[in-house]
N, C-alpha and C positions, 0 to 999 in steps of 0.2 A: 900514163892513165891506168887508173887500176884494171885488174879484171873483172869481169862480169860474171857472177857467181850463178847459176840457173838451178833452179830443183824442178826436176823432170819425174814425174809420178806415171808409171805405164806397167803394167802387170803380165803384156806380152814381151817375154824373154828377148826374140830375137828383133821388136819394135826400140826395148827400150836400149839393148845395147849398142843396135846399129845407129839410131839418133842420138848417142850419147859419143858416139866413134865421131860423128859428123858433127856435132857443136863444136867437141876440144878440137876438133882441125881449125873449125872457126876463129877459137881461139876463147871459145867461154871456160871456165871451171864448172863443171857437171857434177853436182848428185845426185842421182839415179835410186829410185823409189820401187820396191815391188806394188806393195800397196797403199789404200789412203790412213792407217794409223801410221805405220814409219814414215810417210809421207808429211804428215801433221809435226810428229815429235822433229826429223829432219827438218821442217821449218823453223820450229820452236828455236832449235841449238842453231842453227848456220844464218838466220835470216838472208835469205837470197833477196837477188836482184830481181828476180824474175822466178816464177811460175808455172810450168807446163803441165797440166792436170788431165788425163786421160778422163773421160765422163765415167766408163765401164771400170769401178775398181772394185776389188775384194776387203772388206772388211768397212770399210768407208766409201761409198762412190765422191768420185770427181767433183759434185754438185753442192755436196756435204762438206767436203773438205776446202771446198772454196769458199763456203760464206760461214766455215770455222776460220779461216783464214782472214777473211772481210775483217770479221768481227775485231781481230786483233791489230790489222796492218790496212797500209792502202798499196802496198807492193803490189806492181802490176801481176794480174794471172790472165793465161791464156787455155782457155780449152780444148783438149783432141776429141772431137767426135768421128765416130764412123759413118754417120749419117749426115748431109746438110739437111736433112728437111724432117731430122728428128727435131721432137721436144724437148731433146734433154738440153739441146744447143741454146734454145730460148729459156730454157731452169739456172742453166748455167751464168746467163748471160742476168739472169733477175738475181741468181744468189752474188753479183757482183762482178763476176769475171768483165776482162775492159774485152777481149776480143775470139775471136774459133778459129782453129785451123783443123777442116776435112780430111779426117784419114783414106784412103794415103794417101799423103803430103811429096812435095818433092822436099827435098830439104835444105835446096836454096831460097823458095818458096818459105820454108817453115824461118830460117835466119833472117829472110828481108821483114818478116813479120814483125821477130823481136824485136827487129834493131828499132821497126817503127814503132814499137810502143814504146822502149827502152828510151826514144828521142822527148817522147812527150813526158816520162817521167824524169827528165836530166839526166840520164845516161848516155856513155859511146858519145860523148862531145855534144849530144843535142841541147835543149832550150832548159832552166831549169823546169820543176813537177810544175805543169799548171802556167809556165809561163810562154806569151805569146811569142813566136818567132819573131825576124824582120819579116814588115810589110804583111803581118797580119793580129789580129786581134787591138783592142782597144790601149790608147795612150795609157800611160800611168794617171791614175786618180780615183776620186769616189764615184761610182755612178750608183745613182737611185731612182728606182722603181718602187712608187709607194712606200710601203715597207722591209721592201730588198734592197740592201745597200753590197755594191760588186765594188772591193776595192782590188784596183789591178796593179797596185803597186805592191802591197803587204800579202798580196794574195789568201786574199778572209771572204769571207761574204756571211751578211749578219742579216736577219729575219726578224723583225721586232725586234732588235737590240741584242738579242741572240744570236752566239754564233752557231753557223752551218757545217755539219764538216761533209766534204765535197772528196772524191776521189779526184786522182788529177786530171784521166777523161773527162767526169763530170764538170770540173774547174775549165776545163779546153772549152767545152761545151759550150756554157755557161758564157764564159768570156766571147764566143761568136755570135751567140744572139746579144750580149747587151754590148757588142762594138756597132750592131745594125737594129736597133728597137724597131720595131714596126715591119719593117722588112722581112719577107716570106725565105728562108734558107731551104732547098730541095736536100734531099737528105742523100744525095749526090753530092752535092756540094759538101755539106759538113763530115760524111764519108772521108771526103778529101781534105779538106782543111785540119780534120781533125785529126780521122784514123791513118790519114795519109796515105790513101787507096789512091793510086795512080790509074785503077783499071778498075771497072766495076764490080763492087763489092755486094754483100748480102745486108740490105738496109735496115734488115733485124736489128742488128746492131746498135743504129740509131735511132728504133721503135724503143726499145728497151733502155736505149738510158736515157731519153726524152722523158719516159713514164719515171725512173727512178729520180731522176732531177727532180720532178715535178713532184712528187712526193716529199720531196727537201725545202723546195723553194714555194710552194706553192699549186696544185691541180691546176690553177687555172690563169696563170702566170705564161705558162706558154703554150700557144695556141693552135690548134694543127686547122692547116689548109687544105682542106681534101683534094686534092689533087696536082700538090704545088709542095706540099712540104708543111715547115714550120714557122713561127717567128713569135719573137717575143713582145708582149703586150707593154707599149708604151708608155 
């Protein structure tokens, strides 16, 4: 299995070296960013597997650099904040990033993270980008809503005969409300099924790309439940 190439952007010296000591134990290939323009151009030349973007950079912030990044790839990016209950966590999370990890991190904590995004993009043996594991997400075929058509086989989703283009959270997403049309999913749940939180997570997460879908697929395509969650409209 190949290696897993990661570009880590962190402008604290001894943050970025000692979590770079800890991934290659891991077993990732690491290149280590001071700031967010060698951070950009090192994406440009290596295209990594993955993403680790400190929010706090010099020359470019974190925020920046990730939906200059969006703009280009759907390569999973995760964000370091120092804060959970900053705003830059929820900027980060609208310029695109799929997930956040609170500094300081442990950094087995920080690896179980990767590997769960790394699963949902088809990486490290997981499902491929977008596609449903066993015993979850919808059969292969067309399903349509109105003018949304979810094919879960070619993994497309078209808008008026338009196609969508979907990151592969949003694709996960996407695929768990239309395996349960009507059906309220608590954001607990999709947490889990999706981000594959085993333990309770920060639901931001799935505030933010609920709103970003929903900008893709339609405002009013998926429905929130105050108090219950989501689901999508039948």
């Amino acid at each position: 299995m190949a290696e897993t190439h990661v570009l880590f952007v962190e402008d604290d010296d001894v943050i970025r070296e000692a979590t770079q000591l800890a991934l290659e134990r891991d077993g990732f290939v690491v290149t280590a960013m001071p700031d967010g323009l060698s951070g950009l151009e090192a994406f440009r030349a290596d295209r990594p597997d993955i993403a680790l973007l400190d929010v706090m950079l010099p020359g470019m912030d974190g925020v920046s650099l990730c939906r200059r990044i969006r703009d280009e790839s759907t390569v999973p990016v995760i964000m370091l904040s120092a804060r959970a209950d900053s705003i830059d966590v929820v900027l980060g999370l609208e310029a695109g990033a799929d997930d956040y990890v609170t500094k300081p991190f442990d950094g087995s904590v920080l690896v179980a993270r990767i590997r769960a995004v790394l699963r949902r993009f088809g990486h490290a043996g997981g499902p491929a980008a977008g596609e449903p594991g066993e015993d979850e997400g919808p059969e292969g075929g067309l399903l349509v809503f109105g003018d949304l058509e979810v094919d879960t086989e070619g993994m497309e989703v078209r808008r008026g005969g338009a196609t969508v283009g979907l990151t592969p959270t949003e694709m996960r997403l996407l695929l768990e409300f239309s395996s349960a049309p009507g059906t309220v999913l608590s954001r607990d749940k999709l947490l889990e099924r999706v981000w594959e939180y085993g333990w309770g997570g920060d639901t931001r997460v799935v505030d933010v790309h609920v709103q970003r879908l929903r900008t893709k697929i339609g405002q009013d395509r998926i429905e929130t439940v105050r108090g219950f969650g989501y689901k999508l409209k039948g």
